[in-house]
N, C-alpha and C positions, 0 to 999 in steps of 0.2 A: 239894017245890019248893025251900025255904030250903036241904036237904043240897044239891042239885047244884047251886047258887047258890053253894054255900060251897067247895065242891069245884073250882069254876069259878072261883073268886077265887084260891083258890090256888095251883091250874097256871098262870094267868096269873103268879101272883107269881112263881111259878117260875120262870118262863120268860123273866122280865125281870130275873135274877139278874144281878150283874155278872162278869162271869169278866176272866183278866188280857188286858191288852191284846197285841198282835201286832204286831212293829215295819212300820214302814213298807216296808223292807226288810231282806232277811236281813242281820245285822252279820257282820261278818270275826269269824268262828272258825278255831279250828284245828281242825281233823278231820282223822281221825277223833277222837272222845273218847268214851272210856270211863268212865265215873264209878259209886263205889260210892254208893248210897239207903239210908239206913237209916231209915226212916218209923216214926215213933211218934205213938198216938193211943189216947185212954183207957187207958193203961198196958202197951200191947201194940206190941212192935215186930216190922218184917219187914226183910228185906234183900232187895234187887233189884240187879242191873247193868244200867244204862242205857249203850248204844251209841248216839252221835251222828254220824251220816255225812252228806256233804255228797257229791251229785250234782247238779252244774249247779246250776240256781236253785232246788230242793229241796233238803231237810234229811229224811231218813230217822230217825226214832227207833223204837230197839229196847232195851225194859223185858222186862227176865230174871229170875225168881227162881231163887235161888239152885243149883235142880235142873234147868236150863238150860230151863224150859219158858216159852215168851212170854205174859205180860200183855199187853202193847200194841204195837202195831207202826203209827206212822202218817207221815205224809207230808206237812211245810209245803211247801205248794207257791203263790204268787201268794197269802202270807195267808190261803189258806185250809187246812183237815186233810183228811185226806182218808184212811180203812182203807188199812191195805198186809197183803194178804193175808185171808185169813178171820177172823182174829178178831173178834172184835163191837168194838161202839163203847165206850171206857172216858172217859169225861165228866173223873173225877178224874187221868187220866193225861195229858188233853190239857191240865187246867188247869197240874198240874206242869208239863209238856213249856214254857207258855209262860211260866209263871215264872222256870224253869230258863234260856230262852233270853233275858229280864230280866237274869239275874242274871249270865249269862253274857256279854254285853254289855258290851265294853271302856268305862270310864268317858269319855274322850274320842268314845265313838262314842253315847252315852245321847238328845244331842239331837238329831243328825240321821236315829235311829232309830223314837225314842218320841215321844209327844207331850209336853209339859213339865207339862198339867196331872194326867199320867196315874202321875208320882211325885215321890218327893224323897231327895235324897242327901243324908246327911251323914258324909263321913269311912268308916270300915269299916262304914255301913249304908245300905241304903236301904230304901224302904218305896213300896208301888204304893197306889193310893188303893182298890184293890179286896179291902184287910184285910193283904197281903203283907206280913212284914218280914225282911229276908236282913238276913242278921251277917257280915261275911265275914273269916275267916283267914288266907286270902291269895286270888288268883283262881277258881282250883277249890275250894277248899274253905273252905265255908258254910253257915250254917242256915238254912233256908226257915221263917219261923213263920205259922201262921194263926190265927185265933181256937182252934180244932177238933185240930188238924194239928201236927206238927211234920217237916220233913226235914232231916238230915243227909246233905250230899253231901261226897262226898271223889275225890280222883283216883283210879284204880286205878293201882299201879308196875306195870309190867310187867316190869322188872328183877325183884323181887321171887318172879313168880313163878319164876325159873329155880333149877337147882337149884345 
């Protein structure tokens, strides 16, 4: 009885985790954006491309690893996510996904998006009260840190890739 007690205390914990918040409404990006991920954690890194598209009042995000096959593929729509397409539910991509749309968030546009007790800015950082702290280089390109986590995002040049 005490194991399913215990068991039960902590899928409740779980369940009352905080994840990052969602603005109030979508902020003016530029889309499409492409940006390179390079995720590190316990001494292990991977590379992803994230594709960001903007349809009407949804936001389409499409996570690629490297050999063009999809991680995650979902859809802000009305604040909430929502699968696009089959692939399963990815918990850690949606947390990114709204980090990423935090961090991406033009600084004059931080208060009428967010709510003001849900971060704090100072100068090239901010930090979300739900453990987040972005470093930022310049707009696109910034580190995501967590306790756990680390991400490197950068633009992709598309100049770059021509021959």
């Amino acid at each position: 009885m005490i194991r399913w007690l215990s068991l039960a205390l902590v899928l409740l914990l779980a369940g009352c985790a905080q994840h990052a918040p969602l603005p109030s409404a979508l902020p003016p990006l530029a889309t499409p954006l492409q940006l390179h991920i390079q995720r590190e954690q316990a001494g292990a890194s991977q590379d992803w491309l994230l594709v960001i598209q903007q349809e009407g009042a949804t936001l389409r995000w499409s996570l690629i690893d490297p050999l063009g096959i999809p991680l995650s593929r979902q859809l802000l729509r009305d604040g909430e996510w929502s699968n696009d397409g089959l692939l399963p539910p990815n918990p850690e991509a949606r947390e990114l996904f709204a980090v990423l749309l935090f961090a991406l968030t033009p600084p004059d546009q931080l208060a009428a998006h967010y709510q003001p007790a849900d971060y704090r800015t100072d100068g090239a950082t901010r930090q979300l009260q739900q453990g987040w702290k972005i470093t930022y280089r310049s707009a696109q390109d910034f580190t995501l840190e967590s306790a756990d986590i680390r991400y490197q995002v950068t633009p992709l040049n598309s100049e770059s890739a021509a021959p």
